[in-house]
C-alpha positions, 0 to 999 in steps of 0.5 A, a space after each residue: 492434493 491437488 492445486 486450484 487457482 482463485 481469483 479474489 479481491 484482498 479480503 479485509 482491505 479497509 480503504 484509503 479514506 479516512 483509514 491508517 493507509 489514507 496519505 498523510 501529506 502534512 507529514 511528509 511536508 513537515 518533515 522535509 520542512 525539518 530537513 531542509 531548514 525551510 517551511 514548505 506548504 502543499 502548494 510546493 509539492 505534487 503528490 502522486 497518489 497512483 504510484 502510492 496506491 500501487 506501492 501500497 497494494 503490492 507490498 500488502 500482497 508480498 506481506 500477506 503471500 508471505 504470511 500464508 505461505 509460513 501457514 502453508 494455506 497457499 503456494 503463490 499470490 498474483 498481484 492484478 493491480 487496483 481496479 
């Protein structure tokens, strides 16, 4: 068989905003409150939410090569980055 390259967007991608893969800052604020015995608010953090997408988008690419890799549907997926 053989073995043709596609260039697709991830299909079913949801978003960020307003979804289960949008930030949550009041957590991670709350729980370095708890750890360090503190109360922080978001003016003592700086978040970076480039580098959160990007771990985000790629681990969602391992998972989803991996998932249809077992189905044997694909051979390899190439992560481009967000555009």
């Amino acid at each position: 068989m053989k073995t043709q390259k596609i260039e697709t967007w991830l299909p079913l991608f949801p978003g960020y905003y307003c979804t289960f893969l949008e930030p949550d800052e009041s957590m991670e604020i709350d729980s370095w409150s708890n750890e360090h015995n503190k109360d922080y608010n978001y003016d003592d953090f700086e978040f970076n939410y480039d580098d959160y997408y990007e771990n985000v988008n790629e681990n969602s690419c391992y998972f989803i090569e991996a998932k249809l890799q077992e189905l044997n549907f694909i051979k390899k997926i190439t992560y481009q980055g967000m555009r």
